[in-house]
C-alpha positions in Angstrom: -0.7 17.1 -6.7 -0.8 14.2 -3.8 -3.5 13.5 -1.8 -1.4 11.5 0.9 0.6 12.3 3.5 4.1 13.1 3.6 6.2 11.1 6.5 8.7 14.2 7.4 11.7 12.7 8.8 12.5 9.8 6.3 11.6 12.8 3.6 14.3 15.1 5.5 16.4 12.8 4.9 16.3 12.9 1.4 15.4 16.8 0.9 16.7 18.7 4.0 14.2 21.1 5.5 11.8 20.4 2.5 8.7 21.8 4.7 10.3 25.4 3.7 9.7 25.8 0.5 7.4 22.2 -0.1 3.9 23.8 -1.4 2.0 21.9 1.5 -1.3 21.7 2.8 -1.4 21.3 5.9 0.8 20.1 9.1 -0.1 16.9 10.1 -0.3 17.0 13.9 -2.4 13.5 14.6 -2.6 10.1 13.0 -5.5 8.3 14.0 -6.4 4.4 14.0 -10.1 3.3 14.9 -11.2 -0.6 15.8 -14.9 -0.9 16.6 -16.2 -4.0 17.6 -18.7 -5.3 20.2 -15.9 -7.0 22.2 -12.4 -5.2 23.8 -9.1 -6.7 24.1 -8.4 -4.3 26.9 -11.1 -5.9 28.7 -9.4 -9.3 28.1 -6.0 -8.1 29.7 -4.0 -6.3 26.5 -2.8 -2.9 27.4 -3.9 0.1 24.2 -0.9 2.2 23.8 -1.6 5.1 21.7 0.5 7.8 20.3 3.5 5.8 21.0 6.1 4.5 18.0 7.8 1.2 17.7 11.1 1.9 16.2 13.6 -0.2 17.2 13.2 -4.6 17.8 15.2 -5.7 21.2 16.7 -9.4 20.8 16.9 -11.9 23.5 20.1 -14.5 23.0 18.5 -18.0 23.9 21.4 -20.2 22.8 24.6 -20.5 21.3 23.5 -19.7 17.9 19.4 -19.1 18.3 18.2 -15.0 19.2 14.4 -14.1 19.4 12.2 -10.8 19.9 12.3 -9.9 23.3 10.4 -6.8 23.2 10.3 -3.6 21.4 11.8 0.2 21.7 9.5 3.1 21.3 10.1 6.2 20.5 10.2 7.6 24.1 12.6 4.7 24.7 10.7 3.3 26.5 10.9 -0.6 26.3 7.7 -3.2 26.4 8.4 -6.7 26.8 6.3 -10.0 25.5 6.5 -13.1 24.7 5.3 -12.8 21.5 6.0 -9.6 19.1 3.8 -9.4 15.7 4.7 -6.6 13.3 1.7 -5.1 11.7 3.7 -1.8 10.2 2.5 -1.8 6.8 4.0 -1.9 3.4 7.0 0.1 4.0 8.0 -2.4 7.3 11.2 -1.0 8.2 11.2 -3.1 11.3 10.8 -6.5 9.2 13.7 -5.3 7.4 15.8 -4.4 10.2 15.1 -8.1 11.6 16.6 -9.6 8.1 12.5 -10.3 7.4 12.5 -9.2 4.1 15.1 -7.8 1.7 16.0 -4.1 1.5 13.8 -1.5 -0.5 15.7 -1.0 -4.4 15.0 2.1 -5.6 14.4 1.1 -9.1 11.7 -0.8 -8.2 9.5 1.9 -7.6 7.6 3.8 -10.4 6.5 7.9 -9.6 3.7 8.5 -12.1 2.7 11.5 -12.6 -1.3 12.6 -13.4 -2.7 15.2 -15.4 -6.3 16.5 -15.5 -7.8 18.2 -18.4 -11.4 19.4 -18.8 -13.7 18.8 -21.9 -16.6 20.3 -22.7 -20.0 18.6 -21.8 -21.0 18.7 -26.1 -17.4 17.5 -26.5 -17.4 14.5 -24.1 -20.9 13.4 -25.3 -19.1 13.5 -29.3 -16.0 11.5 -28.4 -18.0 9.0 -26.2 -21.5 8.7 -28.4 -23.5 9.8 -25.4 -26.3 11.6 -24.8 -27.8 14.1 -22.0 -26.3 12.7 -18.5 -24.8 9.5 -20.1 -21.4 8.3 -18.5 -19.2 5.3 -19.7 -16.2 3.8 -18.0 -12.7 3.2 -19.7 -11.4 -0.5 -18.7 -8.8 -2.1 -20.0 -9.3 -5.7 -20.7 -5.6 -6.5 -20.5 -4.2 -7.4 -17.1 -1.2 -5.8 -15.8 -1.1 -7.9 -12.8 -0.1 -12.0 -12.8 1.3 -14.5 -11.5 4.7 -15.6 -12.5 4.3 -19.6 -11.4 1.2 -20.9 -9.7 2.9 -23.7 -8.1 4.7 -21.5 -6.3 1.9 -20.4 -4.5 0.5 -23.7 -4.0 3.6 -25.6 -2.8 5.4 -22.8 -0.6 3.1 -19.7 0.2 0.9 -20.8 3.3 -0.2 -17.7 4.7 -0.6 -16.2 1.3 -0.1 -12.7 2.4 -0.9 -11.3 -1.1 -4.9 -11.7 0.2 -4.5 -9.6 2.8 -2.1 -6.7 2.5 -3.7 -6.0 -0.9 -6.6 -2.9 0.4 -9.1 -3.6 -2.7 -8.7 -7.1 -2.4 -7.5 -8.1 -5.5 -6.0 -11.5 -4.8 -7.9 -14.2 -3.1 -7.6 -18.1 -3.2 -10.2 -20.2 -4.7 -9.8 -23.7 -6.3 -6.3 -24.5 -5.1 -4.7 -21.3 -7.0 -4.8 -17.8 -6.7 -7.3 -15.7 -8.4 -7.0 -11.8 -9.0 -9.9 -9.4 -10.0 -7.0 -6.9 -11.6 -9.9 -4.0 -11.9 -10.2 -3.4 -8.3 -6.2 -2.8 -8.4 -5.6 1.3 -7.1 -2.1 1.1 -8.0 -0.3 1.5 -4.5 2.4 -2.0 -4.9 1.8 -3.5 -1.5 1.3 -6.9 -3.3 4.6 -7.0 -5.1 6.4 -5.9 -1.6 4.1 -8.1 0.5 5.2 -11.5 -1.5 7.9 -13.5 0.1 8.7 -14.9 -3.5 8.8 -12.7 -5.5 6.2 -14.2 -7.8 4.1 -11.5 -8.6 4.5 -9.6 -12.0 3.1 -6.3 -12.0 3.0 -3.2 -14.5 1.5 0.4 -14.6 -1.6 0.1 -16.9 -2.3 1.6 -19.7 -2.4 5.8 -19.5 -5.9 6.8 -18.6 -6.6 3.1 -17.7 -6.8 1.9 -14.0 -7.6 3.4 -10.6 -11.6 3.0 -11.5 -10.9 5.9 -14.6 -14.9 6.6 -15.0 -16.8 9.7 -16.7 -19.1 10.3 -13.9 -19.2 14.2 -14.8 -20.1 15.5 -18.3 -19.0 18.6 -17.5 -15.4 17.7 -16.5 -14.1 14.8 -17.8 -11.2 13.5 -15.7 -8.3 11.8 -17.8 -5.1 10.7 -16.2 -1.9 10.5 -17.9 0.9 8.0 -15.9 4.1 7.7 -16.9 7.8 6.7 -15.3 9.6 9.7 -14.4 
């Protein structure tokens, strides 16, 4: 069971044709990105392309041994040209790597954990947990999975400290000249070990049926996941 989305051509590369026999949902057909806010950078001068695809960085030699962004391809190669080129693509950030920005994805890096769901009865639940009528409790693990290998690393040589910003449940932020991490709030996705330029954060699955907020919210079906490296 997966509750995301499934990016079909660097998947059919993998697995050929796997839509055929894939037990999915539904066919994506729209990807959708929404900024409100009182003011409009099109107003200002930018240009909004929408439905378009970057996929490909266009250099520009400006000396012997010296190249720079230029612009970028899209996927209906067409080019757009500026002065200055900010990638924004994510975890993944196939571009950055393209551009030497960051080192190639290993494949033992990455963990697939696998979740099963099992349902208890409510008198059951309520005898395993000492609870009573519509009593919940929450399982948390007071052991960290996440750290930091060296703080002066973070100090001395991270300025931008992207770890407190690629992270979606904000679990990093600075504070006191070091950084500080609220490992609860972590949802398990990895963007903080890809997103650090030195390597310097240390991170591990937690505990099975610990992590990604594991609360009894419902007596009648108590949810219990089971993660593992497959």
């Amino acid at each position: 069971m997966y509750g995301g989305c499934i990016y079909s051509l660097p998947t059919s590369e993998i697995v050929p044709a796997f839509w055929e026999q894939a037990p999915l949902e539904r066919k994506i057909v729209t990807e959708e990105l929404w900024f409100l806010d009182h003011d409009s950078a099109v107003k200002a001068g930018a240009t909004l392309r929408t439905e378009a695809l970057a996929v490909d960085l266009i250099w520009d030699k400006i000396g012997l041994r010296t190249r720079k962004v230029d612009s970028v391809k899209l996927d209906t190669e067409e080019e757009i040209h500026s002065d200055v080129v900010i990638l924004a693509e994510g975890v993944l950030a196939f571009l950055a790597q393209k551009a030497g920005l960051r080192k190639p994805l290993i494949a033992h890096n990455f963990t697939h954990y696998v979740k099963g769901v099992y349902a208890l009865p409510r008198e059951k639940i309520e005898s395993r947990f000492n609870l009573e009528n519509d009593e919940g409790a929450e399982l948390v693990d007071y052991k960290s999975h996440i750290s930091i290998r060296k703080d002066q690393v973070c100090k001395e040589k991270c300025e931008n400290k992207p770890c407190t910003y690629i992270c979606p449940s904000r679990v990093f932020y600075w504070e006191d000249e070091s950084i500080k991490l609220l490992y609860k709030r972590c949802v398990e996705c990895g963007a903080c070990i890809w997103g650090c330029p030195y390597e310097n954060i240390e991170w591990h699955y937690p505990r099975g049926g610990y992590g990604e907020f594991s609360i009894i919210t419902n007596l009648h079906n108590f949810h219990s996941s089971v993660q593992g490296r497959v």
